[in-house]
Structure formats: structure tokens, C-alpha cells
C-alpha positions in Angstrom: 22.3 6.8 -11.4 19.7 7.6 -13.3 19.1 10.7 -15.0 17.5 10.6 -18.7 14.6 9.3 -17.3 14.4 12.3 -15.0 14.4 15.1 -17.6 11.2 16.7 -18.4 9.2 14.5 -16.1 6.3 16.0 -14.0 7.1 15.8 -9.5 3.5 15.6 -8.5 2.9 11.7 -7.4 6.0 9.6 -5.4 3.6 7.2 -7.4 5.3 8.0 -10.7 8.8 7.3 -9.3 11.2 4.3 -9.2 13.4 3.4 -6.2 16.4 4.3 -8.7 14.9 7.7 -9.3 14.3 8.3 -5.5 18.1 7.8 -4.8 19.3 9.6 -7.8 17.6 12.5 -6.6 19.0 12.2 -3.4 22.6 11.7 -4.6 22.2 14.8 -6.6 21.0 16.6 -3.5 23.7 15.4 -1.1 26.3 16.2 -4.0 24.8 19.9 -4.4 24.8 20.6 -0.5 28.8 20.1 -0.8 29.5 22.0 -4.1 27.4 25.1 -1.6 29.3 24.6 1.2 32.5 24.3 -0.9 31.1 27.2 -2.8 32.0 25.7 -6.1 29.7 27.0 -8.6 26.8 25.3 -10.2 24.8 27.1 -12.4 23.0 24.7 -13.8 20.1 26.2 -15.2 21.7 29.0 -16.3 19.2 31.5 -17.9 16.2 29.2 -17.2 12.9 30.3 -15.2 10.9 28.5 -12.8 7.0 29.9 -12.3 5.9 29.5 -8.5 1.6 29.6 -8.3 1.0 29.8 -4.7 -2.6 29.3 -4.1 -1.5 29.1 -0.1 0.7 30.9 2.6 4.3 29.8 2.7 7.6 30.3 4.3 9.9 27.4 3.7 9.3 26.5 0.3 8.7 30.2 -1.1 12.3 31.0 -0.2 13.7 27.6 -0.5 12.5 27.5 -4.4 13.6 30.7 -5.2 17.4 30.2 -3.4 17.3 27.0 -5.1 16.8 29.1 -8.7 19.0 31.6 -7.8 21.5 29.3 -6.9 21.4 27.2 -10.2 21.7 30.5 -11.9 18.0 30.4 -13.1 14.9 32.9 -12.1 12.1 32.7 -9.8 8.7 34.1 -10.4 6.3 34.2 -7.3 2.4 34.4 -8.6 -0.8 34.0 -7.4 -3.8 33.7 -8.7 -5.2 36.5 -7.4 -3.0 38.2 -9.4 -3.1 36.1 -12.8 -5.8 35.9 -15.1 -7.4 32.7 -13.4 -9.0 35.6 -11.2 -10.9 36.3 -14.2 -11.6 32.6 -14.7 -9.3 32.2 -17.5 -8.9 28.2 -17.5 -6.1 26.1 -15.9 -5.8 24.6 -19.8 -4.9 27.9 -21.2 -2.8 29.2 -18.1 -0.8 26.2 -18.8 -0.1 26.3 -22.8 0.5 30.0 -22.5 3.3 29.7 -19.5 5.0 26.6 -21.7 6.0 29.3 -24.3 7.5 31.7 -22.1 9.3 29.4 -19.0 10.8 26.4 -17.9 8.7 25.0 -15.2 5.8 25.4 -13.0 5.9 24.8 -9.5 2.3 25.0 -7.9 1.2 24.4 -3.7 -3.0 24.6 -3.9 -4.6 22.5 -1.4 -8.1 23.2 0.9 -9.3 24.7 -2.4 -12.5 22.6 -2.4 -13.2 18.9 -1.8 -10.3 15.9 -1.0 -8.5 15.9 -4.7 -9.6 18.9 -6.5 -6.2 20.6 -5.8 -4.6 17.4 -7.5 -7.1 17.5 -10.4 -5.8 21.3 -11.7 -1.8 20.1 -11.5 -3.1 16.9 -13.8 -4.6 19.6 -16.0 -1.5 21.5 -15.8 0.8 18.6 -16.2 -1.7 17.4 -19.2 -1.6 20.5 -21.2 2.1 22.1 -20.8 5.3 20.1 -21.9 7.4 21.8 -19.4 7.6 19.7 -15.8 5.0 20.4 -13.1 6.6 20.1 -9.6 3.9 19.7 -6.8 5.1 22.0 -3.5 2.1 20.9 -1.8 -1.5 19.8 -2.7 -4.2 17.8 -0.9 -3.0 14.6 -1.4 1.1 14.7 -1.1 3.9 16.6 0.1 6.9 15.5 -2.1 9.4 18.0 -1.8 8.9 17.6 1.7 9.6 14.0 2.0 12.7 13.9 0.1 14.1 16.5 2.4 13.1 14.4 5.2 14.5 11.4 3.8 17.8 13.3 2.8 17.7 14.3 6.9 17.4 10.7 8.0 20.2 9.5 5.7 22.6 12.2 7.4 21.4 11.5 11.2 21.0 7.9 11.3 24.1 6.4 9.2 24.3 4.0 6.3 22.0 1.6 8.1 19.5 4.4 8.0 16.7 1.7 5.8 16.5 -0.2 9.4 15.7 1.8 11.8 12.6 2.4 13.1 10.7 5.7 11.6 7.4 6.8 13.2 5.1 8.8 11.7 2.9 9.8 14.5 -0.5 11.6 14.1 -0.2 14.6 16.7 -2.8 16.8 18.0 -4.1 20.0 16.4 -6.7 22.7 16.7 -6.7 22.9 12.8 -7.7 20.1 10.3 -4.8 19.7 7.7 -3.7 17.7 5.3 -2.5 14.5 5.3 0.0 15.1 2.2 2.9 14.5 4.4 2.0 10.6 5.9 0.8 9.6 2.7 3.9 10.8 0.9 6.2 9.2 3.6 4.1 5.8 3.0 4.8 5.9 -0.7 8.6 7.0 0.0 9.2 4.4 2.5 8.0 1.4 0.2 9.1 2.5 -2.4 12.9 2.8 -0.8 12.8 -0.1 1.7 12.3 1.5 4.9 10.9 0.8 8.6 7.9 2.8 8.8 5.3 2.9 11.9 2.5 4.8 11.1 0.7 5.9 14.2 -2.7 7.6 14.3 -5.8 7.6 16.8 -9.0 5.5 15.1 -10.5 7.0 12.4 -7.3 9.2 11.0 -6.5 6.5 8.7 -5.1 8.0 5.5 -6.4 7.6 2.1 -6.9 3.6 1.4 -5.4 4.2 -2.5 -2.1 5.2 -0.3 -1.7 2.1 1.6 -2.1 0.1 -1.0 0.5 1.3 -3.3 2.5 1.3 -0.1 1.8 -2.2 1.0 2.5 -3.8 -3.0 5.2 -1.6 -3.4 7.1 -3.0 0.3 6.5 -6.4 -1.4 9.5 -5.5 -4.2 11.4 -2.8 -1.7 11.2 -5.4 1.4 10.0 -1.8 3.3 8.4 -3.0 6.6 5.2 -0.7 7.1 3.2 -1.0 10.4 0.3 0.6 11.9 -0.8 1.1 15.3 -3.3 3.3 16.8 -1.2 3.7 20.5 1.1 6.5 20.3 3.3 4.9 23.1 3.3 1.5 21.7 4.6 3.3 18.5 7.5 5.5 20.6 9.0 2.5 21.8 12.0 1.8 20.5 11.6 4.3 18.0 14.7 5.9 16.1 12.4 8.8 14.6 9.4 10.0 15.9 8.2 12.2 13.5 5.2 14.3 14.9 2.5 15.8 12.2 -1.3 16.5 12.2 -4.1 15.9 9.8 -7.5 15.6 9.2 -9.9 11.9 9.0 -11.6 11.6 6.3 -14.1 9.5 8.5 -15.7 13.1 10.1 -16.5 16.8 8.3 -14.4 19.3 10.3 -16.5 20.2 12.7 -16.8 16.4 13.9 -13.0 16.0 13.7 -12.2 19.0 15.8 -14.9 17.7 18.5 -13.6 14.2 18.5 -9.7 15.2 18.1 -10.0 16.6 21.8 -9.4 13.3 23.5 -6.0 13.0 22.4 -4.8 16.3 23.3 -2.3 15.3 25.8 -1.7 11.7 24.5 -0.6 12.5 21.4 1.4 15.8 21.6 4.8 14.3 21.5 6.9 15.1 24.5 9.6 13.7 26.7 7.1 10.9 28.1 7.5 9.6 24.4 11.3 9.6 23.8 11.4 8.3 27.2 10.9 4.7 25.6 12.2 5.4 22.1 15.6 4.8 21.4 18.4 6.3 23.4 19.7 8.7 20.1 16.0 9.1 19.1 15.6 12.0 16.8 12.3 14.6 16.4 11.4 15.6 13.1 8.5 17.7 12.3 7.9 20.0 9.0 7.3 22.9 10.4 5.3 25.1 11.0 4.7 23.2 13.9 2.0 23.9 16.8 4.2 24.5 19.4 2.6 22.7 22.7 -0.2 20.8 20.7 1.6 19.1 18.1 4.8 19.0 20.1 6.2 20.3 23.8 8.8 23.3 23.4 10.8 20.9 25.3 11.4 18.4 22.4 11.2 20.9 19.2 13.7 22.8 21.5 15.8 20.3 22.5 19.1 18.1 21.3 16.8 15.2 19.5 15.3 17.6 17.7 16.4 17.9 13.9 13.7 20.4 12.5 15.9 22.9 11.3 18.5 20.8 9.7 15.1 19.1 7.7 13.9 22.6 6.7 17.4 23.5 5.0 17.6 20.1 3.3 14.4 21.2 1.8 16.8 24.0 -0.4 18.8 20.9 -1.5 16.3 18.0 -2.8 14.4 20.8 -4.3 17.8 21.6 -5.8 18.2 18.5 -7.2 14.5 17.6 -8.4 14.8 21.0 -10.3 18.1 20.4 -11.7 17.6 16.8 -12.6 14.1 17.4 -14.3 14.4 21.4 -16.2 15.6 21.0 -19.7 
């Protein structure tokens, strides 16, 4: 297990992490879920205090984050920057050596705030210019926190063999144009790790080229299998995961993606045609929010392969761990 290397260090990129690292952090997060449900204390960042900038909405990891704190025996703070000086254009370089001096860590979700990577660009700055770590709950590029739940959720559904079987991260049909955070972060966990990963996307939703090819040097040392295919059903057979998740092409502007998305409105909304041929203990993961009936049927989300729920609390426990590994 490694842990030194863990303390102080910045969660913004999967890039930036070993496959050691990956599976300490989810040791320590399997380990924490037990000491909860045995409700054996763990307080350990006792009198330490995380600061939360949420440039964007949120429900999971708003209340996951500060459970987690609470939990640990630390503090929460929930800002915005509406509310902080940055309204008044103070710079991201002094909002980051002034918070160093009074807290712990800094945990920021900013994305849409302009083009494809200025979200990425301020937690750099932020990262660059505070010693304390940075811990990425969502910008335009990745989804970490997120991933390592999901991974966490896979580990406990599909046994010790769970590097084998066949994980599909399908593209899924949206009104809205989102990120693509959450495939690129699952290509960059899934090499890194060893996995069987299908990503499955209509032409033109390809994700960022910088992505794949960490992913596809990085399944060179892990022996990670990573596929693509642009047939949803070719994808769903077999499958052991079908993991269902929209996002944008950076091939189109919006309103040319949301025009040319419409063709795979019924395709590519997962639903019972799709585990039909996947594997016969198939599971449905999805991060939520989900759009129910575009993204998904009710009929799946609703029903026994799905695992959404048991992903969203796993969420409280990676986050858990990256926080406890990582705060001095």
C-alpha cells in the first residue's frame, strides 16, 4: 500500500496517478465503508477543514464531501463564487494563497465556464499557487471522484475477477450537451488498472484524442484491453456493465450536436433490448442524475441490474479515502 506518496498531492488528473495509488485508495475506501458500518470511529482529520467552491449545481457530491468531513471529524465549507471575492474579480492566484493559510484543502466542480479546458486551467492555477491539495469534484475534462466510486462499485458486484469482465461505457442520448469527464476518466482508470473497457459512442462523439492516448500507452504496462465501437448493440453483447452516460462531440457547436444527436434517440437510450444480449448478471450503472427515458428506460434504472444507488453511496467512501489519504 502506498501512502507517503499520497499525502499532500493534488486529485485533479487520473493522469498523475499510479496503478499502486489507484488501489491504495480503493483499499482505504473499502476499509472505511466497514469501520462506518461497524461504527468504529475514525476521525481522521480531526480538527481539519476542507473548502468546497462550487461553480455548478450539485446533489451527490455536495453532501457526499461534507458527510465525508464530518465523518473524519473535520469541517466542511460550502462557497461559491458568487459569494467570494472572485465576484469582484479578485484572481484565482490570490484566492488560492489566501485559503492555504486558513484550511486544509480545496475541493472545486467548475465546468461549462467557457471554452473545452478553461475550467481545468483555474484548478492548475489553484494547484500551482496553494500547498494544500486540490481535489477536482468535476471540471470539463474528468470526473475523478466519480470513477473511483464506480470502480469501488464494480469490485463489490462483479467478484475478484472483476479486471475481466467486460465494462461498457456507452454514449446514451440527451437533450443537453455535457461533459465528457466521466468516459475520459473511466479511459484513464481502466488502463491505468488493467481493465476490459468497451467504449461505445455514435460517429463523431469521440472523446478528447490526448485521452486515448494516455489510455492506449498506459494498457501497454496495465495489459487493460480498451475497445471502441460506434454500434451500441454490438457493444451490449456480452456485456457485464453497461454503463449509460451522455456527452457532447467536440466535432459540432451545440446547436449542431443537439440536431444531429436526434438520430440515436431510441438506439442508444439503454433499455431491456440491450441487456437482452449482455450477460445474463449484467449490471446498469449510471452517475446520476440520469435522464430518465432518454439516457435510460425507467425499466432498467428501476430495475434488479441496476446498481445506481449503491454507486452514488460509494461516492461518500472513495471520497473518504482520497481525503483522508491526501489532507495533512
Amino acid at each position: 500500500m502506498l501512502t507517503k506518496s499520497l499525502r499532500g498531492k493534488d486529485y485533479i488528473s487520473l493522469m498523475d496517478y499510479s496503478k499502486e495509488e489507484l488501489e491504495t485508495i480503493l483499499e482505504v475506501a473499502m476499509d472505511l465503508k466497514r469501520k462506518l458500518a461497524l461504527g468504529e470511529p475514525h476521525e481522521y482529520l480531526k480538527n481539519k477543514t476542507l473548502g468546497m467552491i462550487f461553480a455548478n449545481p450539485s446533489t451527490r457530491t455536495r453532501t457526499s464531501f461534507e458527510a465525508a468531513m464530518t465523518q473524519l471529524g473535520g469541517h466542511a465549507q460550502f462557497h461559491t463564487p458568487e459569494v467570494m471575492q472572485i465576484a469582484h474579480h479578485e484572481t484565482w492566484i490570490d484566492t488560492a494563497k489566501v485559503l492555504d493559510r486558513y484550511i486544509d484543502g480545496i475541493m472545486i466542480r467548475m465546468y461549462g465556464i467557457g471554452k473545452y479546458g478553461s475550467a481545468r486551467e483555474i484548478l492548475n492555477v489553484m494547484a500551482e499557487n496553494a500547498e494544500i491539495p486540490i481535489f477536482n469534484a468535476l471540471d470539463d475534462k474528468e470526473h475523478p471522484c466519480q470513477i473511483i466510486a464506480d470502480i469501488m462499485t464494480m469490485m463489490e458486484k462483479l467478484g475478484p475477477n472483476w479486471k475481466e469482465k467486460k465494462v461498457v461505457m456507452s454514449w446514451a442520448y440527451s437533450d443537453r450537451v455535457k461533459s465528457p469527464g466521466v468516459p475520459q476518466t473511466m479511459a484513464l482508470a481502466a488502463s491505468i488498472l488493467g481493465m476490459n473497457l468497451t467504449l461505445a459512442y455514435p460517429e463523431k462523439y469521440d472523446v478528447d484524442p490526448e485521452y486515448m492516448a494516455f489510455a492506449d500507452k498506459a494498457a501497454e504496462k496495465s495489459g487493460a484491453k480498451i475497445e471502441v465501437v460506434h454500434d451500441v448493440y454490438e457493444a451490449s453483447k456480452g456485456a457485464d456493465v453497461i454503463y449509460a452516460k451522455s456527452w457532447g462531440s467536440f466535432l459540432m457547436n451545440n446547436e449542431e450536436d443537439v440536431e444531429y444527436r436526434k438520430q440515436f434517440k431510441e438506439d442508444w437510450k439503454i433499455s431491456k433490448k440491450h441487456f437482452d444480449i449482455a450477460n445474463k448478471k449484467a449490471i446498469f450503472m449510471h452517475c446520476l442524475p440520469a435522464d430518465r427515458n432518454k439516457e435510460v428506460t425507467d425499466e432498467i434504472i428501476d430495475g434488479p441490474m441496476s446498481v445506481v444507488y449503491d454507486e452514488a453511496e460509494n461516492r461518500l467512501h472513495t471520497e473518504k479515502a482520497i481525503l483522508a489519504l491526501s489532507m495533512k
